[in-house]
N, C-alpha and C positions, 0 to 999 in steps of 0.2 A: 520427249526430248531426244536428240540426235548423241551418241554415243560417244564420249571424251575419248579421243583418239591417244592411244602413248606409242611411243619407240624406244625399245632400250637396245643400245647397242654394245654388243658382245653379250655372245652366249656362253663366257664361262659358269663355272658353282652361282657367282655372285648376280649376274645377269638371269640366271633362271633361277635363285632363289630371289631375287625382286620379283620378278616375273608371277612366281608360284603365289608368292602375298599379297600383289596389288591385282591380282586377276579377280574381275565381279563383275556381273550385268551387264551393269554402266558403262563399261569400259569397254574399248576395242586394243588387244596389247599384242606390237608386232615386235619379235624379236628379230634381228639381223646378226648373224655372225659370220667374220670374214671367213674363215674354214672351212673344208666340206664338213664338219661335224662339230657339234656342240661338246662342250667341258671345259673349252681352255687347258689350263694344268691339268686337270684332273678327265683329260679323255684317256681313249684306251687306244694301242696299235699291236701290229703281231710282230713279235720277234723268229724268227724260224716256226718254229710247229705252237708257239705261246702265243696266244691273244691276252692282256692284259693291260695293270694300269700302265701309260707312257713314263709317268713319277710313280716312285713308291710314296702311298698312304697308309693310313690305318688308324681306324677310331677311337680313344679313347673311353672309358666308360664318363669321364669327365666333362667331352666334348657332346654337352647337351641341346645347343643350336642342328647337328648334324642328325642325333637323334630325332628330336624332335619333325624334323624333315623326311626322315626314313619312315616313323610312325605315318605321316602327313599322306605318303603316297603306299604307304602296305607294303613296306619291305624291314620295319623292325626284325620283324620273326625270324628274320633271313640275316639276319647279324651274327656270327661267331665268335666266338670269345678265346684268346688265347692267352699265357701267361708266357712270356719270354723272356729271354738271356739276352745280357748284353756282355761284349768283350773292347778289351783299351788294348791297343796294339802300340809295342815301345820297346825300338831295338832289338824290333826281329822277335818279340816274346808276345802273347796273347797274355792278359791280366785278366781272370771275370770279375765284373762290377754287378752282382745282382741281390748280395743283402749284405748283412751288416760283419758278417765273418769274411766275407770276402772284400770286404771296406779296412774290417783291421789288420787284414793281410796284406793288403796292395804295397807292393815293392818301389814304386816309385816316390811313395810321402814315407817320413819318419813319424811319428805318433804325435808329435806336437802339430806336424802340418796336418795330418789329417782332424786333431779335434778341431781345426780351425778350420778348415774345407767343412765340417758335417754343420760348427756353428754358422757359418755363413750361409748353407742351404737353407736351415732354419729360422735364420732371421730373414731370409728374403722371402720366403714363404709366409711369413707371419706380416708382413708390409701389405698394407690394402689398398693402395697404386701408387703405380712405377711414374707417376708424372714428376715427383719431387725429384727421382736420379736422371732427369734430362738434361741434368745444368752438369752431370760429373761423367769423366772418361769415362766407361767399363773398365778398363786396365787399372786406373788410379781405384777403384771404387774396390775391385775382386783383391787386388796388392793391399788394400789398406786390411783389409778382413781377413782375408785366408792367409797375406805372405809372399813376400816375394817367388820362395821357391813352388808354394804351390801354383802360385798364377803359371807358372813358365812349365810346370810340368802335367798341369793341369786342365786349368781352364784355357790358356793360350789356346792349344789343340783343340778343345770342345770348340771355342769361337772359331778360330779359321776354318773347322769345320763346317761349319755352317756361313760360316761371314767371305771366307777367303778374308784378302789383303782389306777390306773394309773394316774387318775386328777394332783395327789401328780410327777407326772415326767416330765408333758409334757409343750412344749413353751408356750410361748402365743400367737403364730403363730395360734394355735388352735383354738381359739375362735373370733380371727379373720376370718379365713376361714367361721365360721358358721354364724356368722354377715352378712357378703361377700356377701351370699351366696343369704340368704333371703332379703337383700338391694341392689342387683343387677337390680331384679326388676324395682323397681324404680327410677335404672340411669339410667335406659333405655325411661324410659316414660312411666312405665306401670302403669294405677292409684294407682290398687292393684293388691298385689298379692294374687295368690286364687290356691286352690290343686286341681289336678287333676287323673283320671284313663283312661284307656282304657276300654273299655266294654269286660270283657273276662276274664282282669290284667292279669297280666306278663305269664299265660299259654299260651292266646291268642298272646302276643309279640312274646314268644320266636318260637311257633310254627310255625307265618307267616313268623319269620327269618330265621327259621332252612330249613324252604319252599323255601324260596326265595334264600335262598344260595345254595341251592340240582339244582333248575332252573337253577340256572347261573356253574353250574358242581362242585359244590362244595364237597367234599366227608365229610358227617358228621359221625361219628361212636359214640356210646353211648359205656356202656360199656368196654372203652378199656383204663384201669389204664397202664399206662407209667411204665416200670418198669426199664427202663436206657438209656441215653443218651451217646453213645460215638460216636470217631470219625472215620472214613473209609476211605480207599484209593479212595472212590469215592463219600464222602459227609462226612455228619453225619446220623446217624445208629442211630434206634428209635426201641426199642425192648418192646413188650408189651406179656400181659399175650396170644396173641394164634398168636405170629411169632414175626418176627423183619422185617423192611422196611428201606429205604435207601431213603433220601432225600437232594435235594441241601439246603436247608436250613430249620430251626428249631425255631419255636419262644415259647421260654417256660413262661407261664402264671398265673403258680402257685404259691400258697406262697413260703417265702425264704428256706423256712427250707426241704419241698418237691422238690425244684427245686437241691437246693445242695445234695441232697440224689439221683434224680436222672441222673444228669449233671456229670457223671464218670470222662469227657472229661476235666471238667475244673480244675484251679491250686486250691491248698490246700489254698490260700488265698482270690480264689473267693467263695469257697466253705464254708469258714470260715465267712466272709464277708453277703452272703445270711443268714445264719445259725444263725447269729446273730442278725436278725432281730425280734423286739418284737412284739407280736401281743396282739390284743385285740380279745377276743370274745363274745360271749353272748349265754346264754339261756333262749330261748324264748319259751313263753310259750301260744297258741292259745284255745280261749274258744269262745266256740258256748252258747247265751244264749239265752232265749228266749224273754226275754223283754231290752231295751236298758238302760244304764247308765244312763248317763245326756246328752245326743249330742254332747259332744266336740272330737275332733279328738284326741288332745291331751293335755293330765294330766301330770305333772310334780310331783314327790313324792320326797318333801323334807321332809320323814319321814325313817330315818334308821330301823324301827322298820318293814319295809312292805319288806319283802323281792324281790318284783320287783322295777325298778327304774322308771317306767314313766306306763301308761294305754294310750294307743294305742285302741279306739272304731272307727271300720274303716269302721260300717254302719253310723258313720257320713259322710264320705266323699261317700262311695258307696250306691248307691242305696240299701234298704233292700231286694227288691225282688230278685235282684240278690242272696241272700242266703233268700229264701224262705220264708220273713218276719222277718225269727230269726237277732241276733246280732253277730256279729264278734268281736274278742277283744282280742288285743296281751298284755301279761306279757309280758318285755321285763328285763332282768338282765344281765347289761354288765359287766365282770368279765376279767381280765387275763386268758391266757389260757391256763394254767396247774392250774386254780381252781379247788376243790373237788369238789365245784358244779357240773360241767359236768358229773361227774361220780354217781350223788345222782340219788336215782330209781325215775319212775318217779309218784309211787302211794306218796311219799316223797312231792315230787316236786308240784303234785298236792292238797295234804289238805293244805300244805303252802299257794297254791296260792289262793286259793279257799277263805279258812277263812279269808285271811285279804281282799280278796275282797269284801267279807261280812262286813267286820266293817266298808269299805271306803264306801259300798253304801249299807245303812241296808234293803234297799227292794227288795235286791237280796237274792236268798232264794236255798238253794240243790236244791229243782226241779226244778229251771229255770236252771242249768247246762245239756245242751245237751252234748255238748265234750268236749273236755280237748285232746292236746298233745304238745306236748313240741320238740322244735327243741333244737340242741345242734350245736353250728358251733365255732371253735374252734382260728380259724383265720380271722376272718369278717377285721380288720382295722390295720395296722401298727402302732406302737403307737410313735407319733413323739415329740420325745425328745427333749432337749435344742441340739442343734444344728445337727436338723435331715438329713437337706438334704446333708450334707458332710459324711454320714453313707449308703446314697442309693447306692443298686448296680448300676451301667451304662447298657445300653441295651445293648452296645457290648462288648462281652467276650473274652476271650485269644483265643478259638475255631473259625477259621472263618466259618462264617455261622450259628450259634448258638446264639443264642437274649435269654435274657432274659426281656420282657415287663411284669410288674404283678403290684399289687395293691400299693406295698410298693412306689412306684417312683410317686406316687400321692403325690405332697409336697404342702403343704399348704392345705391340704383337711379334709376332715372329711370322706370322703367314701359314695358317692353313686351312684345310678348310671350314673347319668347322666355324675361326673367326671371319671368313669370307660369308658364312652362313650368319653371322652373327651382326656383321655389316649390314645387311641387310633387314635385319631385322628390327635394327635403331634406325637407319635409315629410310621404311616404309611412315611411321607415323612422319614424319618432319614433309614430307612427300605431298602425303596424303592434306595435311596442314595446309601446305603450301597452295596444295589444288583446290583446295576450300572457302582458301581467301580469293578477297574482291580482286580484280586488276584495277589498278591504280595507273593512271597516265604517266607518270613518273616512276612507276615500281622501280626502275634499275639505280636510279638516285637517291631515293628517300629510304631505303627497305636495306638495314640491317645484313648482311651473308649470316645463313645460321650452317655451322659447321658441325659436324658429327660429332658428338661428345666422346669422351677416353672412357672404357673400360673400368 
């Protein structure tokens, strides 16, 4: 029998982790991705004299999808384990947040807000899914438990950290997932949780992926932006900037708004439906210095006035020699993604970042600036609204043979990779189903959409 042709297009984590699980025999599997290099988010670029990751990552011992993929391809052993410090930045003062004397210290709660901050950690952590808090604000949900004054002195800054101006939309489904996330750990039995790299980081991952899949006949192409999806009397039809190809089947990996743009095949209300999906982005901003901050991995900035929202120093967790003794250090400013920011220059971008890095750590000085560059990514996180998961598209389309798998149908998440790895990995059996069953003359009429299940 002649070999079931597939196309999955984008080769971020989630596109080569399909990739890595539906690869067998039988199959013939061409990856396409627009970029000269595979990873999506999680590729790598050089800053000045630094090759590393473009976003800071780092694995949890919790995050057992990403594990379980390092085992897969013979880079476990190569995982490092670190224990880090975190700091809350407020009025110019650094607070550390890293156990429980440092919790009854903290200057900005008085003793009644903090028992109510530590009972609200603990009951979200004890909640065994975040689908029921999709019908309530975040803000209404964190105010009713913790308090007004801690929301505003507290959680507000955690979420615009990571959320920007979208904080103001999203569930509370949301801050459960992050709770979740980092208290997983310790349902498991783990004493602590502690962050971790590969020796290499993510250039090293993706490359022994990109290896391991070519071994096993995988077909990887860089460079090859998708430019339409439609449908053929002998498949669906994948047409890119240097030809068109014909495949039994198609799994589209991109955000909504790129997949509806290029999904010709599908109805004006799948295509409406992707399109309408919100996203979050961020500009991030990487700086090579020569002397190190304060140690901690990560700083929280409850100060509007710093135009980055957290400080990412990720020679606390990596070894320094790995970048040559200097220090590593993500600005990270998450924004909607038709913010003017994205489009500010980046000589802009840089005295911004620079000067208020100076006033948060006054013994940082211009000449300890080795590099400076700034990623822009426009799409990083679906932003999940009061009652998100009734808005996700389904993996199957009115097209038979045509999937859409991508980041948005990550429900109850926060976006990283380990649940991009994890998407995938609910997403291969339903795939696999789907390729199993009969074609039906009518599949696109009669046949149910089955969408990715919640976490």
């Amino acid at each position: 029998m002649a070999r079931e042709r597939w196309c999955i297009v984008g080769g971020g984590m989630l596109g080569l982790a399909l990739a890595h699980k539906l690869a067998r025999q039988d199959r013939e599997i061409t990856i396409l991705e627009a970029s000269d290099r595979f990873g999506g988010l999680a590729d790598a670029w050089t800053v000045g004299p630094v090759t590393w990751d473009r976003h800071y990552h780092v694995t949890l011992m919790s995050d057992l999808h990403m594990r379980d993929l390092l085992k897969d391809i013979g880079l476990a052993d190569d995982m490092n384990w670190r224990t880090t410090r975190t700091d809350f930045y407020e009025n110019s003062r650094f607070h550390p947040l890293n156990n429980a004397i440092d919790f009854l210290r903290f200057p900005p709660l008085g003793l009644i807000d903090k028992a109510r901050l530590a009972f609200t950690i603990l009951y979200a952590s004890r909640l065994k899914n975040g689908v029921a808090l999709e019908s309530i604000p975040v803000a209404a949900w964190l105010k009713k438990l913790s308090g007004e004054c801690t929301y505003e002195r507290i959680w507000k800054p955690l979420l615009r950290a990571k959320l920007g101006e979208n904080h103001k939309i999203v569930s509370a489904s949301f801050i459960w997932s992050v709770i979740n996330r980092f208290y997983s750990a310790r349902r498991a039995g783990i004493e602590k949780e502690m962050f971790g790299y590969v020796t290499g980081g993510y250039k090293r991952i993706i490359d022994t992926l990109v290896a391991d899949l070519e071994s096993r006949g995988v077909i990887c192409r860089e460079s090859a932006p998708v430019r339409e999806i439609s449908q053929s009397p002998h498949g669906i039809s994948v047409r890119t900037s240097v030809g068109t190809d014909t495949f039994d089947r198609v799994v589209v990996t991109v955000p909504g708004d790129h997949a509806a743009r290029m999904c010709a095949a599908l109805t004006q209300h799948e295509r409406d439906r992707l399109d309408a999906l919100r996203y979050q982005g961020v500009v991030c901003a990487s700086v090579v210095l020569k002397k190190p901050l304060r140690g901690r991995y990560l700083t929280y900035v409850a100060d509007e006035t710093v135009p980055f929202t957290g400080v990412i120093e990720m020679t606390a967790v990596v070894d320094p020699e790995t970048f040559n003794g200097l220090s590593l250090v993500y600005l990270p400013h998450y924004l909607p993604a038709d913010h003017p920011l994205f489009d500010e220059s980046e000589e802009v971008l840089r005295e911004n970042c620079i000067s208020n890095l100076k006033r948060m750590y006054p013994h940082i000085t211009d000449d300890d600036v080795v590099a400076f560059r700034v990623s822009r990514a426009r799409n990083v996180m679906a932003v999940q609204a009061l009652n998100y998961s009734k808005a996700v598209p389904p993996m199957e389309t009115s097209v038979p043979g045509l999937h859409i798998v991508n980041s948005a149908q990550i429900i109850n998440g926060n976006l990283n990779v380990d649940e991009a790895i994890g998407l995938a990995d609910r997403a291969v059996p339903q795939l696999q189903r789907l390729a199993a069953a009969p074609a039906l003359p009518d599949a696109a009429n009669n046949n149910p959409p089955l969408a990715i299940p919640a976490e």
